[in-house]
N, CA, C and O of each residue as an XYZ file, in Angstrom:
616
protein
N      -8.739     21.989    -25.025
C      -9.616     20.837    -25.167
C     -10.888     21.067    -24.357
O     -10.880     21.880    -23.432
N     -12.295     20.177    -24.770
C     -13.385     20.848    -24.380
C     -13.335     19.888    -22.796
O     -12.355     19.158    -22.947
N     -13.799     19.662    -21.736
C     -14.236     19.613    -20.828
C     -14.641     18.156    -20.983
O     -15.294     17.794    -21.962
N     -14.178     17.143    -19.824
C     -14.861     15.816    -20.238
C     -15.286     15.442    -19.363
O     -14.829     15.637    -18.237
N     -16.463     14.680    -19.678
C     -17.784     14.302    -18.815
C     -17.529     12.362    -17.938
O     -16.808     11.388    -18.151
N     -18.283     12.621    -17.264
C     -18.882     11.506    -17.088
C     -19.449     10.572    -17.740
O     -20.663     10.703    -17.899
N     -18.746      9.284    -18.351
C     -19.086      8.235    -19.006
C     -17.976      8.422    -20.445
O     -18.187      7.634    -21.367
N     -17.258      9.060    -20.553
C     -16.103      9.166    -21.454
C     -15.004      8.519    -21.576
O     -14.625      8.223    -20.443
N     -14.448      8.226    -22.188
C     -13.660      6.905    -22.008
C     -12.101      8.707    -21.512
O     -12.141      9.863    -21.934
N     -11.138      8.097    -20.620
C     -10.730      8.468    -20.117
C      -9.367      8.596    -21.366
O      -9.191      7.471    -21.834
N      -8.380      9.654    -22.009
C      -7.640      9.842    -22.114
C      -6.330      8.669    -21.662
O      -6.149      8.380    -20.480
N      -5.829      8.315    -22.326
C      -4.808      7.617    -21.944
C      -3.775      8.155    -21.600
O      -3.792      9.299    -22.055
N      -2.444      7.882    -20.779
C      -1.200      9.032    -20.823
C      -0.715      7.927    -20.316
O      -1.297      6.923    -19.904
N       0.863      8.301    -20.405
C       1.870      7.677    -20.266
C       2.690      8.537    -18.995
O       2.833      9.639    -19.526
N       3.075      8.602    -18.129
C       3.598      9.590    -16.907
C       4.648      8.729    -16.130
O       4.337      7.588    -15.789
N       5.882      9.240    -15.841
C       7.076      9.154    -15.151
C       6.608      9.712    -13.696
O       6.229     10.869    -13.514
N       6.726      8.328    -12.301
C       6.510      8.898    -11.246
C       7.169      9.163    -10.087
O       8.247      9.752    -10.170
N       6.586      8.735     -8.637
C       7.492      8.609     -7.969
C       7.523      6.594     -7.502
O       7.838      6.166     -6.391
N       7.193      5.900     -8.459
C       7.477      4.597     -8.064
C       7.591      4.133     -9.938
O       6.946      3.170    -10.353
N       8.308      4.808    -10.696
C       8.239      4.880    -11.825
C       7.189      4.692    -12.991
O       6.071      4.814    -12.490
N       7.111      4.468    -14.213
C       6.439      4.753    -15.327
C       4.825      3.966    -14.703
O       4.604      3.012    -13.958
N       3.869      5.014    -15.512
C       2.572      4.759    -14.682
C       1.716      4.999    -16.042
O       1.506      6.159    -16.397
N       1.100      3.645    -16.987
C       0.742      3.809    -17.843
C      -0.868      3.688    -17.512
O      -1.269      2.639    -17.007
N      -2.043      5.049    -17.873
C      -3.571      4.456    -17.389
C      -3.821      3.052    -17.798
O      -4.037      2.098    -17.050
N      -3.753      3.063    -19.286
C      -4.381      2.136    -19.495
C      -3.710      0.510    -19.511
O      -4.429     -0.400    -19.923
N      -2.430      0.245    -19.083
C      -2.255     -0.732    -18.199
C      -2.818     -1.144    -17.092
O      -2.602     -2.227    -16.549
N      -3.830      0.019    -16.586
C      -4.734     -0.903    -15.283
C      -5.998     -0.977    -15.488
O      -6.768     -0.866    -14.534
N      -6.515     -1.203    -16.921
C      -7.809     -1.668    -17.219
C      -8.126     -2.701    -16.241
O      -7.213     -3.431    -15.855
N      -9.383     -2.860    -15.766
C      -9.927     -4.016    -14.934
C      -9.726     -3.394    -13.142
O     -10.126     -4.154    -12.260
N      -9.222     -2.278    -12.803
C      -9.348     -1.486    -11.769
C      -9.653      0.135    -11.810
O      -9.499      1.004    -12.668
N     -10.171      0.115    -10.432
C     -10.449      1.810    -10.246
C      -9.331      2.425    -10.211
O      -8.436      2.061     -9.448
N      -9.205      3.457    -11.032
C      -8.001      4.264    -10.731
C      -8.934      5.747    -10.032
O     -10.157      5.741    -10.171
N      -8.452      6.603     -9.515
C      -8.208      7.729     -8.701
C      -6.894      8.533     -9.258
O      -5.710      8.241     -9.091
N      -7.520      9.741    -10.041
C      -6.564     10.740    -10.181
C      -6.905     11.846     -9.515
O      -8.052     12.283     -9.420
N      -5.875     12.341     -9.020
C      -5.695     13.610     -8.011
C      -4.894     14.553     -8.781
O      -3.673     14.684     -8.709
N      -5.661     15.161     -9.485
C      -4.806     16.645    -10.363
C      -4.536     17.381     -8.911
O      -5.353     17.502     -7.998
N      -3.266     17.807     -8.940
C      -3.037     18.953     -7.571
C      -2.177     20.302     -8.554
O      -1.515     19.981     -9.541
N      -2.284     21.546     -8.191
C      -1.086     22.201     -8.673
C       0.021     22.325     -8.364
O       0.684     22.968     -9.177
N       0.632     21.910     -7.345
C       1.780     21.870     -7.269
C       2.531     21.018     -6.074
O       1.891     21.145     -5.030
N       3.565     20.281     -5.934
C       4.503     19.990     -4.634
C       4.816     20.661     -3.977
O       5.354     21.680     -4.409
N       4.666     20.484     -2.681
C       5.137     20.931     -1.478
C       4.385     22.720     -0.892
O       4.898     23.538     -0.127
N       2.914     22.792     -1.703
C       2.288     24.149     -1.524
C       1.701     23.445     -0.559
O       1.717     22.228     -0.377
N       1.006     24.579      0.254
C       0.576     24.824      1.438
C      -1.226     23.623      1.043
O      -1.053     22.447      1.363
N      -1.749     23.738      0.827
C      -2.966     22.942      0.760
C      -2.812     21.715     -0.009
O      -3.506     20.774      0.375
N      -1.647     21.421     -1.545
C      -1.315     20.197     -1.621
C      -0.617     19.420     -0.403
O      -0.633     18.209     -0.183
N      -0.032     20.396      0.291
C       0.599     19.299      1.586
C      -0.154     18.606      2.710
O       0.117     17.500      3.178
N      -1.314     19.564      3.138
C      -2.100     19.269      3.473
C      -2.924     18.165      2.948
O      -3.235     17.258      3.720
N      -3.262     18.146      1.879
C      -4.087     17.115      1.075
C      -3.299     16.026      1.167
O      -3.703     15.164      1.949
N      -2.246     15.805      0.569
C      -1.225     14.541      0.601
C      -1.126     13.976      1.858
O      -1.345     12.785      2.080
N      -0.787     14.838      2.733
C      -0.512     14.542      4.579
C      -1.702     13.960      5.098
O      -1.679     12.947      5.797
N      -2.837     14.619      4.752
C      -4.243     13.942      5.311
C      -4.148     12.071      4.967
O      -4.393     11.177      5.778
N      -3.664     11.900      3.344
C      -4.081     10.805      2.651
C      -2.968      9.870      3.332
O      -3.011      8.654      3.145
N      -2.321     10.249      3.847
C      -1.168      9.886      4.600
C      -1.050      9.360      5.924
O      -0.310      8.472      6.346
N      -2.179     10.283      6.694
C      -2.439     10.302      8.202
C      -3.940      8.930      7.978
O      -4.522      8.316      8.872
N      -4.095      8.876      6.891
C      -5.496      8.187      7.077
C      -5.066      6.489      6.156
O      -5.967      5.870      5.589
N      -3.912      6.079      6.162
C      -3.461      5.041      5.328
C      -4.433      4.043      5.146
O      -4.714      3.716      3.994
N      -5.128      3.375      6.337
C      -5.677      2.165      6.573
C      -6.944      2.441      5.396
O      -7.115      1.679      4.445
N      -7.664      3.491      5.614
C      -8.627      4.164      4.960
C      -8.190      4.286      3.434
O      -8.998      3.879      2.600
N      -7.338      4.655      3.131
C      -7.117      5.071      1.657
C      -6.951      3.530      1.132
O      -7.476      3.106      0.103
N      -5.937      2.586      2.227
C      -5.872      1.251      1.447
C      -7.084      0.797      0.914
O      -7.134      0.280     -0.202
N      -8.636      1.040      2.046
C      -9.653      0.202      1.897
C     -10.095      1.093      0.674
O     -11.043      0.350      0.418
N     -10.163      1.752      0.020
C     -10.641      2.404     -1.116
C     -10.628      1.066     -2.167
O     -11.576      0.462     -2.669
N      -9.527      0.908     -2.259
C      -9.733     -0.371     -3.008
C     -10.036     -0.214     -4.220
O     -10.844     -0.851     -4.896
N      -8.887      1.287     -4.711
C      -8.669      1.733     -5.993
C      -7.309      2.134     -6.054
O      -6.707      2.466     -5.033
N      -6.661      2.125     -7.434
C      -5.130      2.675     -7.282
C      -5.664      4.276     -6.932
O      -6.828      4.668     -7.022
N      -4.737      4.901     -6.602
C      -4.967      6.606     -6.454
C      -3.728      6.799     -7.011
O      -2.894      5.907     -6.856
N      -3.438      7.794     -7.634
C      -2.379      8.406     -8.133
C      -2.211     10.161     -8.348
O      -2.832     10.681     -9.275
N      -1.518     10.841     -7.622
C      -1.333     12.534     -7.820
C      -0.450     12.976     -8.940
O       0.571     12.422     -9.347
N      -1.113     14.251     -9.438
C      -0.701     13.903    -10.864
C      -0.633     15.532    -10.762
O      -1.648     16.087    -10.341
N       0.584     16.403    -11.146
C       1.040     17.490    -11.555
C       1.932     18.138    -12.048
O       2.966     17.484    -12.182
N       1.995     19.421    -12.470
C       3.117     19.770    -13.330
C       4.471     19.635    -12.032
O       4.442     19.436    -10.818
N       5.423     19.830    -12.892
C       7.291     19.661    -12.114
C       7.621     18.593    -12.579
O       7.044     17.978    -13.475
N       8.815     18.215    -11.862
C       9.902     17.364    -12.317
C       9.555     16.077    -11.289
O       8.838     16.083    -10.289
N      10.044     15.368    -11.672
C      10.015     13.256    -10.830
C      10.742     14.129     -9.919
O      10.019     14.457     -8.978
N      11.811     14.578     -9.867
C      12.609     15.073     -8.411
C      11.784     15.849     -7.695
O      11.661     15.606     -6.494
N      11.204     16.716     -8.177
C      10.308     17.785     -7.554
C       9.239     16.922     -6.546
O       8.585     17.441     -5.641
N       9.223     15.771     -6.844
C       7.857     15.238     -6.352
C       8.283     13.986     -5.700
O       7.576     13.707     -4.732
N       9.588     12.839     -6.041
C      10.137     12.573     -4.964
C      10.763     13.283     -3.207
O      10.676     12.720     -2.116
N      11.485     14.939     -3.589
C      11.462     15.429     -2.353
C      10.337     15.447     -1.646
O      10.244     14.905     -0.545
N       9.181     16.208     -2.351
C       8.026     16.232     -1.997
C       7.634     14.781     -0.828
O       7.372     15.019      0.351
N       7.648     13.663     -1.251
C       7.341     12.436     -0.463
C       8.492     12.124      0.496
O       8.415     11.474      1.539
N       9.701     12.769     -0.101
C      10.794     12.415      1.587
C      10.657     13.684      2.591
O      10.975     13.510      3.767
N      10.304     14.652      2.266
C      10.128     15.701      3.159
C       9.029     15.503      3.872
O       9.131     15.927      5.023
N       7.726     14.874      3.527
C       6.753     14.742      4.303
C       5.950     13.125      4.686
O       4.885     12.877      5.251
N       7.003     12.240      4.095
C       6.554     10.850      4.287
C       5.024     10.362      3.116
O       4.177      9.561      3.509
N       4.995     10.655      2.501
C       3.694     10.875      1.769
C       4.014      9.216      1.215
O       5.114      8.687      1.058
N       2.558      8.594      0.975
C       2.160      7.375      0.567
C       1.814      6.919     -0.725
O       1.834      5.798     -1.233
N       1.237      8.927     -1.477
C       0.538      8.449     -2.383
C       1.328      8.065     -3.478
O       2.354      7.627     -2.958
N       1.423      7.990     -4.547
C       2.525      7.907     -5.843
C       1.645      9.300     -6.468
O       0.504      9.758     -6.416
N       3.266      9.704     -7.215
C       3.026     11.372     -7.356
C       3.407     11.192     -8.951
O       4.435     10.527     -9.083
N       3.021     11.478     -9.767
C       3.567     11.712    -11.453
C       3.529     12.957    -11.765
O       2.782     13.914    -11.563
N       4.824     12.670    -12.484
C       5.041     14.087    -12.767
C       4.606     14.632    -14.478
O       5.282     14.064    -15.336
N       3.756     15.466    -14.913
C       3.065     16.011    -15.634
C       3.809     17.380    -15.811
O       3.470     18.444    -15.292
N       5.069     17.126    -16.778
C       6.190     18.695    -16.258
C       5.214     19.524    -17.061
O       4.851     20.602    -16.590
N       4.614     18.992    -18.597
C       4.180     20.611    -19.722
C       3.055     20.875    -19.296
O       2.614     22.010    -19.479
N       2.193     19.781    -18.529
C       0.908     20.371    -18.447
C      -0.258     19.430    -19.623
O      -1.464     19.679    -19.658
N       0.373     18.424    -20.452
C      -0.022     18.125    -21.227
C      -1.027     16.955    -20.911
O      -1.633     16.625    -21.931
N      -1.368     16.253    -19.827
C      -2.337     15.032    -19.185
C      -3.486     16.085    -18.935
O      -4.683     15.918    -19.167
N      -2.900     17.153    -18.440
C      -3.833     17.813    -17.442
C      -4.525     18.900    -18.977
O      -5.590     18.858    -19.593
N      -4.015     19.258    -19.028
C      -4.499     20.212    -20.816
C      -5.961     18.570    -21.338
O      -7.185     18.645    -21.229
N      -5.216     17.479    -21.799
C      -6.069     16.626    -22.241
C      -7.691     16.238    -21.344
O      -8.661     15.671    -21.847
N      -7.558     16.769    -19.866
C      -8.675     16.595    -19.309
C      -9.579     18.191    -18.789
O     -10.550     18.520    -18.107
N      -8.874     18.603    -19.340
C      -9.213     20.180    -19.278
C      -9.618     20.540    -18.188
O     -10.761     20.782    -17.800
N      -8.295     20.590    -17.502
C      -8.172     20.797    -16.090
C      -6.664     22.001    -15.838
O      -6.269     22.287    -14.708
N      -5.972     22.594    -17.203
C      -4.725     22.926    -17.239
C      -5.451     23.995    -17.415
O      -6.489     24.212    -18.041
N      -4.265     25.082    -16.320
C      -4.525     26.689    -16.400
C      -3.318     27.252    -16.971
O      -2.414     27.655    -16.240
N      -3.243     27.308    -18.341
C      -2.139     28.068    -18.801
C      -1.669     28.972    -18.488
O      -0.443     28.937    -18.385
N      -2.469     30.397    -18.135
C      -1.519     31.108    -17.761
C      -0.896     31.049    -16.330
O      -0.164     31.950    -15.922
N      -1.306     29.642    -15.375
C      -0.131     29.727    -14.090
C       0.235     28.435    -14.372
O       0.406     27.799    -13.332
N       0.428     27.780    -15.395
C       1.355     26.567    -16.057
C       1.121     25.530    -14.954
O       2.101     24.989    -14.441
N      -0.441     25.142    -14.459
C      -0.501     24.361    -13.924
C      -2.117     23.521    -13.705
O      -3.018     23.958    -14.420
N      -2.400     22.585    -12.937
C      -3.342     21.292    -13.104
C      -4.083     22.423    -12.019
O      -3.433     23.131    -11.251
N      -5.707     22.429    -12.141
C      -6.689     22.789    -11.225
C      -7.007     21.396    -10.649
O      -7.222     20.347    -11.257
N      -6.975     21.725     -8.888
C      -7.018     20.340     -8.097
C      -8.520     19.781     -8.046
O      -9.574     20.193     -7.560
N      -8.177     18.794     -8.679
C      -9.567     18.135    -10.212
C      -9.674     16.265     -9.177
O      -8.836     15.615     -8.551
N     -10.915     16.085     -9.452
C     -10.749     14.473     -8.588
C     -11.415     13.649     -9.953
O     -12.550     13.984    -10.293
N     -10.849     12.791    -10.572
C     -11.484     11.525    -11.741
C     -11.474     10.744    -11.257
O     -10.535     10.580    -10.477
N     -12.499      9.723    -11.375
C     -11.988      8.497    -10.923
C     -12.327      7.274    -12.210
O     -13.455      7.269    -12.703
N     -11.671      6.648    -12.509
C     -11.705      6.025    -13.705
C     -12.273      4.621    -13.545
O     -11.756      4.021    -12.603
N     -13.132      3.988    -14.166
C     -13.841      2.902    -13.922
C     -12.981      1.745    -14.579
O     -12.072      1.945    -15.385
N     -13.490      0.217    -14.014
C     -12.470     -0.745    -14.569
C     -12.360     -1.190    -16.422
O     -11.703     -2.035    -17.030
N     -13.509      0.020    -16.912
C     -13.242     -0.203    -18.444
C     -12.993      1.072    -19.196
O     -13.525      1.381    -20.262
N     -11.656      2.151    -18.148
C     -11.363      3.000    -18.863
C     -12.002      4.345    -18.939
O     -11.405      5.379    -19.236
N     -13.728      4.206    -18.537
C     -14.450      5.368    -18.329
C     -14.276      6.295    -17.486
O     -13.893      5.939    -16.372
N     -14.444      7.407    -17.677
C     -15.052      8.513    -15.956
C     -15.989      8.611    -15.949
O     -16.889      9.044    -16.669
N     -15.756      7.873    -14.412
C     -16.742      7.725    -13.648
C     -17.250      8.471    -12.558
O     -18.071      8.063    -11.736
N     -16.725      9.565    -12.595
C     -16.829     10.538    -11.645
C     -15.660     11.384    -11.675
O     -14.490     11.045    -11.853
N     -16.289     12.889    -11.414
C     -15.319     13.727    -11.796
C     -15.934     14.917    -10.736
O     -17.134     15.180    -10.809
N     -14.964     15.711     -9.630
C     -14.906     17.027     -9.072
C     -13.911     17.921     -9.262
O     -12.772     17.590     -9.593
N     -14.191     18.804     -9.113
C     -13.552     19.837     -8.952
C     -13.250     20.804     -8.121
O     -14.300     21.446     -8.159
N     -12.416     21.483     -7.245
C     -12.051     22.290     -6.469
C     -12.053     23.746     -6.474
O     -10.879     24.111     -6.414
N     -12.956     24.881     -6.524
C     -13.151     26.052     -6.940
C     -11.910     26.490     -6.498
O     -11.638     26.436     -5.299
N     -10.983     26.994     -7.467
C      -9.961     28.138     -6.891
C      -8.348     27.104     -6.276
O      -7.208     27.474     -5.995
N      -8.903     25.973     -6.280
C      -8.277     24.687     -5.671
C      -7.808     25.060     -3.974
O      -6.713     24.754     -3.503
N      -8.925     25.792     -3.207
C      -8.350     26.231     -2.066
C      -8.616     25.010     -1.152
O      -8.127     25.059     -0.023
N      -9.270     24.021     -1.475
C      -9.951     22.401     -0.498
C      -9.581     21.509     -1.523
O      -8.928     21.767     -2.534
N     -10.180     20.172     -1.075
C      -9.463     19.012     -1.664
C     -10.660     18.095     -1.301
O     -11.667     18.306     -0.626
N     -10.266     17.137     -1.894
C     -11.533     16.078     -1.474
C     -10.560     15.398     -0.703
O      -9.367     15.251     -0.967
N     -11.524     14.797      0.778
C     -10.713     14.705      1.660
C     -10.797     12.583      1.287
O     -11.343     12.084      0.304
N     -10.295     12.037      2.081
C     -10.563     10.192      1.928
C     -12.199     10.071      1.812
O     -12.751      9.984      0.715
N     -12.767     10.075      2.796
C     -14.310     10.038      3.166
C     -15.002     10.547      1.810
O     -16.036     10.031      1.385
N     -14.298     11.678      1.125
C     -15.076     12.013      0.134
C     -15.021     11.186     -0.966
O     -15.917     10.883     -1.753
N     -13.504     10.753     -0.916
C     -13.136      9.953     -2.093
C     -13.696      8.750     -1.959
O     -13.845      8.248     -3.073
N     -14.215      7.803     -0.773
C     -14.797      6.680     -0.243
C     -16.311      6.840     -0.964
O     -16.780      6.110     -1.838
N     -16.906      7.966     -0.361
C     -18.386      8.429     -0.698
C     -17.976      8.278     -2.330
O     -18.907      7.590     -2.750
N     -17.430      8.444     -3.032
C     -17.608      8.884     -4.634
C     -17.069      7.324     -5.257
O     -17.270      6.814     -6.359
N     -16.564      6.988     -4.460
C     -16.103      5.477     -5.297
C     -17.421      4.337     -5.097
O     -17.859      3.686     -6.046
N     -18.081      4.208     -3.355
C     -19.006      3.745     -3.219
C     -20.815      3.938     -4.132
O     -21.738      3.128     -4.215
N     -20.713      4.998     -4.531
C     -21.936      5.538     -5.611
C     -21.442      4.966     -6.777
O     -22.239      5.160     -7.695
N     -20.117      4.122     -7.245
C     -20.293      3.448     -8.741
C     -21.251      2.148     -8.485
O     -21.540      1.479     -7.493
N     -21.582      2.122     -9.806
C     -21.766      0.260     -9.735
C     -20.498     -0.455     -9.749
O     -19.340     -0.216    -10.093
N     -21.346     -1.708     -9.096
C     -20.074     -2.826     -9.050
C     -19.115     -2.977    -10.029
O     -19.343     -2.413    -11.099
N     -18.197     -3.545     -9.924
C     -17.427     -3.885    -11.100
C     -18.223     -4.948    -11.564
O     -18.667     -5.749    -10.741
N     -18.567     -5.123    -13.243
C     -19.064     -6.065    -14.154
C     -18.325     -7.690    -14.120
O     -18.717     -8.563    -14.895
């Protein structure tokens, strides 16, 4: 799939999580925050998760849902949150197929490039980064900075 921009109405998906079924477009009328990561429990997703973790008060005031979104199993990604206390809600994306639809899926390592969307309250993206190589992450502050540059909600 080709690459999607800014001001696109966002793909819909349906995803099994770690606080169960997490439909996008059931939260029309809020910011959502997707966090493509490649994988549970790797060395820089843990880091990333742990940061969002260590910084709670901060992520609450975002004052958007956030949701991490990668290939594996609901188990794979529940341990993931009891092994390290993690806050965020994690969905699990086992084929690759959410992440293929935002063309963010690297087939040949069967997994999500750690991708930041953030979806506006009518479904759009509204902002979209990307992680060269996925060796960094967008840290809270960044995600604060990128939510604060939308317009208001209508």
């Amino acid at each position: 799939m080709a690459s999607l921009n800014v001001g696109d109405q966002a793909p819909d998906f349906e995803l099994e999580g770690t606080d169960g079924p997490f439909k996008l477009s059931a939260h029309r009328g809020e910011r959502i925050v997707l966090l493509f990561y490649p994988g549970d429990d790797t060395t820089v997703c843990t880091k990333q998760f742990c940061s969002y973790r260590d910084n709670d008060a901060d992520m609450t005031s975002l004052n958007a849902k956030v949701v991490g979104i990668s290939t594996g199993t609901v188990a794979s990604k529940e341990a993931f949150v009891a092994k390290h206390g993690l806050k965020t809600e994690l969905l699990a994306d086992e084929q690759g197929a959410v992440a293929e639809r935002y063309g963010i899926f690297a087939k040949r390592l069967k997994l999500a490039k750690r991708t930041v969307f953030i979806i506006d309250e009518h479904g759009r993206i509204a902002h979209q980064h990307g992680n060269l190589l996925s060796l960094s992450y967008d840290d809270v502050s960044a995600l604060k900075s990128a939510l604060d540059k939308l317009p208001a909600a209508a």
